[in-house]
N, C-alpha and C positions, 0 to 999 in steps of 0.2 A: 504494500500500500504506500503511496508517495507521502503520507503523513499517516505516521501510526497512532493507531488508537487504543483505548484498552478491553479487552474482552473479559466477559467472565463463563468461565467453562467449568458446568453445572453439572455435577453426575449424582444418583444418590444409590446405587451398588453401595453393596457388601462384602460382593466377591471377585473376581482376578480372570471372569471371562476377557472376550474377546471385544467387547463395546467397553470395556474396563480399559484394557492392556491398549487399546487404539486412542483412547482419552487420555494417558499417562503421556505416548508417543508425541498425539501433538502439540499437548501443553508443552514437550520440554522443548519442541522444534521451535514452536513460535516464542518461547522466551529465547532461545539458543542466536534465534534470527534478529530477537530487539525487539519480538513486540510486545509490549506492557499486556500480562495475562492473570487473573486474580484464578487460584484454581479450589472449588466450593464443592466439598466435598464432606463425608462420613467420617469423623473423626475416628480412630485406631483400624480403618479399612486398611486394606492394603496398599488402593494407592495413596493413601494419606500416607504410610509407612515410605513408600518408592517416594513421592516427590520430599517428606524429608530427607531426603539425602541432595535435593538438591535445594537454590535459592528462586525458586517460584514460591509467590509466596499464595499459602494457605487459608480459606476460612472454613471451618468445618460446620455444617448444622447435622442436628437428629438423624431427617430423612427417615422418619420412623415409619411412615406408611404414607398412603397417596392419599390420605387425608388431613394431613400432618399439618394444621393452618398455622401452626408456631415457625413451620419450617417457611412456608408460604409466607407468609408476613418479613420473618427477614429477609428474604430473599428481595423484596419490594424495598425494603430498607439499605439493605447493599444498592441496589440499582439507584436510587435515590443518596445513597450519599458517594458511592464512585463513579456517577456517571459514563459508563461503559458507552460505549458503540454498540457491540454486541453481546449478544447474552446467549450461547450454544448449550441447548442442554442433549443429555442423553439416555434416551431409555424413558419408560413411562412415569416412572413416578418423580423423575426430577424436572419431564416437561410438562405432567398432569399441575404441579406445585409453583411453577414460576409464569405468575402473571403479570405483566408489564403493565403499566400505567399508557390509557392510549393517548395522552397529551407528551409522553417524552418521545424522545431522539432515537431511545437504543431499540435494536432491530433483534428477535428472537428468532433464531435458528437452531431445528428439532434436530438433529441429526440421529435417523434409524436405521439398525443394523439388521431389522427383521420383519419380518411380516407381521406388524403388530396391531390390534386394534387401534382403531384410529380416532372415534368417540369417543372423547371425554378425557381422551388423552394427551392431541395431538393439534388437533383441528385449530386451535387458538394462538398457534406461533404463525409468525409470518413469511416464513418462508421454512422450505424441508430439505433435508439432504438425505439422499436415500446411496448406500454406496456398490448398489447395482442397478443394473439398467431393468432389471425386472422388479426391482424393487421399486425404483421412482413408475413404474407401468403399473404395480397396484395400487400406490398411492395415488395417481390420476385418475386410478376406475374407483375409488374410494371416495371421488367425488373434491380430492384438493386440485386448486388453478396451475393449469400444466407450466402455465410460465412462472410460478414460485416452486417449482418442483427442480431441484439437479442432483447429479449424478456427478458424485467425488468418490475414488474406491479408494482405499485403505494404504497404505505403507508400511512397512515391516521393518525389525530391529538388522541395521548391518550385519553382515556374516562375521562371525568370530574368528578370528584365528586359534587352531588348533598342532599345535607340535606333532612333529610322531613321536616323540617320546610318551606325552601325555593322550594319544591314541594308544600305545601299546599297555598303557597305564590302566585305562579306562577296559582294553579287552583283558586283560591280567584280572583287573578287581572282578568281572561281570562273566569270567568264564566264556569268554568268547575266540571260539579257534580264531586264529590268524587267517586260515582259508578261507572261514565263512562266509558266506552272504550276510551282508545287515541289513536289515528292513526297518524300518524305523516308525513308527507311528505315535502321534499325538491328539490326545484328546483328553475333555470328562468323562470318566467310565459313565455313562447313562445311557438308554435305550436309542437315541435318533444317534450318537456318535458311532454305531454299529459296529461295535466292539465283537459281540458276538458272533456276525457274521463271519467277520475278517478268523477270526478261531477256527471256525468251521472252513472255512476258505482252505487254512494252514493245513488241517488236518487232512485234508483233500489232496496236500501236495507230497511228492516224493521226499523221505529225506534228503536227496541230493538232488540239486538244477546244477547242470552243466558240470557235473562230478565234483561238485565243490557241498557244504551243506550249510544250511540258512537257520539264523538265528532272528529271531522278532522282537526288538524290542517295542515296550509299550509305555510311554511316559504319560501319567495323569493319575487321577483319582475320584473317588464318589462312591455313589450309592450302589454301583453294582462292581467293585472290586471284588468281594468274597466270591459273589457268583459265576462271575466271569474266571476266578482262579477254578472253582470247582466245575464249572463247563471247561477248562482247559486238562483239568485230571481227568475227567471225563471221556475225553477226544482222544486223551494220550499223546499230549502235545508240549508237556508242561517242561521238560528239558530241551524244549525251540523256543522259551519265550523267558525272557528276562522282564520282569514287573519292574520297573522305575522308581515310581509314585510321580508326585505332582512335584512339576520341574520348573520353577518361575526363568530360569534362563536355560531355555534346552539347547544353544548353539549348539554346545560340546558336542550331542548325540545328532545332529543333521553333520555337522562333520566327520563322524565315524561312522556313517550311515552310506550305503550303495546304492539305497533306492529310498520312497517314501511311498507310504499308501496312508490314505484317506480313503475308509468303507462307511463314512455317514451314510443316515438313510435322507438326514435334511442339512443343509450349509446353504444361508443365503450367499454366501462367499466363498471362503474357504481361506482363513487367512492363513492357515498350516501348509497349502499348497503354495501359496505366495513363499511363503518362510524358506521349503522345500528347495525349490526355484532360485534363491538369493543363493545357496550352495552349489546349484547346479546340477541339483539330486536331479534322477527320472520319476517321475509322478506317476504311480495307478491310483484312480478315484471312483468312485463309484459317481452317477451319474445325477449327482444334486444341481439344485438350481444355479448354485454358486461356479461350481464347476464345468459346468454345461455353458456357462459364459467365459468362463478362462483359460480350459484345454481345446486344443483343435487336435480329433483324436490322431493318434499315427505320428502328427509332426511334435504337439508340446507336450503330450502325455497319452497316457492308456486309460481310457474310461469302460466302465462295467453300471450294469445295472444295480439300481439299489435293491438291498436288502435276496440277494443271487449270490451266496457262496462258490457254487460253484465257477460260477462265469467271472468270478473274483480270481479265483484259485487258476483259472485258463490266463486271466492276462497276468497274472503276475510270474506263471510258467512262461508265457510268451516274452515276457522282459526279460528274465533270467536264462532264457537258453538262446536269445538274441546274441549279436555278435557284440562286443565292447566299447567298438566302434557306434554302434547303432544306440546304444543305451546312452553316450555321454551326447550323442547328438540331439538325442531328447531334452536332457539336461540342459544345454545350452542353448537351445532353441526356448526353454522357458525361461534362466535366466535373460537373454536379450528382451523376453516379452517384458518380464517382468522392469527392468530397467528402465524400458520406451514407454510405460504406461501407469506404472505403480512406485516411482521414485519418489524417496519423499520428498527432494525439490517439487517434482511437478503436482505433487500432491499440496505439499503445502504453501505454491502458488496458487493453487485452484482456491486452498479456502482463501487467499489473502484477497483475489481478486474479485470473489464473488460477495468480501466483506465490505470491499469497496463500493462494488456494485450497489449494493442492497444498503448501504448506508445514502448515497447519493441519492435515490429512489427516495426515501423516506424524507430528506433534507427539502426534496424538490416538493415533498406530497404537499 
């Protein structure tokens, strides 16, 4: 923006998804780049923990529920004594709670990561950012004005650099041949991250692709870790898979990692496949909305149907007895994608520009 202004970027999570982890990102961009950012959040969350460690500075409310008028009321009280520009909130209960005053300046932007009800939640900010193209397409059949509707997608943490020393570190602690395959997958053990399938998928496949034999590992946690270990004893699968747990920084394991699969049964995105990508891994994904927008199959990745084991367990055969050549050309063909389209430069000109935009507009109203 030719004259920066101050935003305040409103979340009221609890927990370290992915509208979480993408709130953390661009708060630290946009302080990183200069522009003045108050960041209004759940005090002892997590990411109230993440940005202390940096100097963005903090104001925490309750955020106790979408009823929370104590929260609503400060919220009106920030905007009236900092005078923001913009006011971006995230997810339903922190843009159900933040009512702007329609005689001020500052301009409210929803920005949603899913398909979410849109009454009573949404409707009353002034413009929306949806961060698929099928997602800003519901929101217009949901009845919001298509020219307050854009499409901003996501940006992901740079690629880590990883030693081989602390690669052979990381197969040493974790029991992982030096031949192996590593497959690597990230999620919440819960039912649409298709945890389950991807198991059954495994158990479908040879110990050995390409005479070499494959280890799975799986970084996350939740309500169906127990079950998912005993469907893994079940399968008799359970010495091909190394349990992680929940990994707030998983470069390490996209670096140690030869391929990546994502078996959601729903991603309006997929920001694990963006992640994926930034390493230069080869993608198999099952065929979510999110991915169904990002792989073009054969050239950026291998997609399978959702919630198909088997037809999981065929392309990830077909990746692994491919040639070497053909596998990193996968790779690379999503890193360039992701580079030209998902940087967070060009990301985080999209929001500066459209801050511009949309403040102008309101100036002129």
């Amino acid at each position: 923006m030719a004259d920066p202004c101050l935003s305040l970027q409103v979340l009221g999570g609890r927990q370290l998804g992915g509208a979480d982890q993408f709130y953390l990102r661009l708060v630290r961009a946009l302080h990183e780049a200069g522009q003045p950012v108050i960041a209004v959040n759940r005090a002892r969350s997590p990411v109230a923990r993440e940005l202390a460690r940096t100097a963005v500075e903090q104001i925490h409310l309750p955020f106790a529920n979408q009823w929370d008028f104590w929260s609503a009321l400060r919220l009106r009280q920030l905007v009236r004594a900092h005078q923001p520009c913009v006011v971006q909130t995230y997810m339903g209960r922190a843009t159900r709670l933040t009512r702007l005053s329609p005689n001020g300046h500052a301009v409210h932007i929803a920005r949603l990561g899913g398909y979410y009800k849109i009454d009573g939640y949404y409707r009353h900010a002034h413009a929306w950012i949806g961060n698929t193209r099928g997602l800003c397409d519901y929101l217009v059949q949901q009845g919001l004005p298509a020219h307050r509707v854009y499409h901003i997608g996501n940006f992901v943490p740079d690629p880590v650099a990883v030693s081989e020393a602390r690669r052979e570190e990381l197969r040493a602690l974790h029991r992982i041949p030096r031949e192996a395959w590593v497959l690597f997958a990230l999620g919440r053990l819960i039912g649409s991250k298709g945890f389950d399938d991807l198991l059954e998928a495994l158990s479908l496949l040879p110990t050995e692709l390409g005479g070499r034999p494959m280890v799975l590992l799986i970084a996350g946690d939740g309500p169906l870790a127990a079950p998912l270990r005993r469907q893994a004893a079940a399968l008799g699968v359970v010495g091909r898979i190394r349990w992680l747990g929940w990994q707030n920084a998983p470069g390490e394991w996209y670096a140690l990692a030869d391929a990546f699969v994502c078996p959601s049964r729903h991603e309006t995105l997929g920001n694990v496949i963006l992640e994926a990508w930034s390493y230069a891994l080869p993608v198999v994904s099952t065929e979510t909305r999110g991915a169904l927008e990002l792989i073009v199959p054969g050239e950026t990745g291998l997609l399978s149907p959702c919630a198909d084991p088997a037809a999981l367990a065929e392309r990830l055969r077909e990746l692994f007895t491919s040639s070497e050549a053909a596998r990193a050309e996968l790779g690379r063909r999503g890193y360039r994608f992701l580079t030209e389209r998902f940087s967070r430069e060009a990301i985080l000109a999209a929001y500066l520009n459209l801050y511009e935009q949309l403040l102008a507009e309101r100036m002129r109203a």
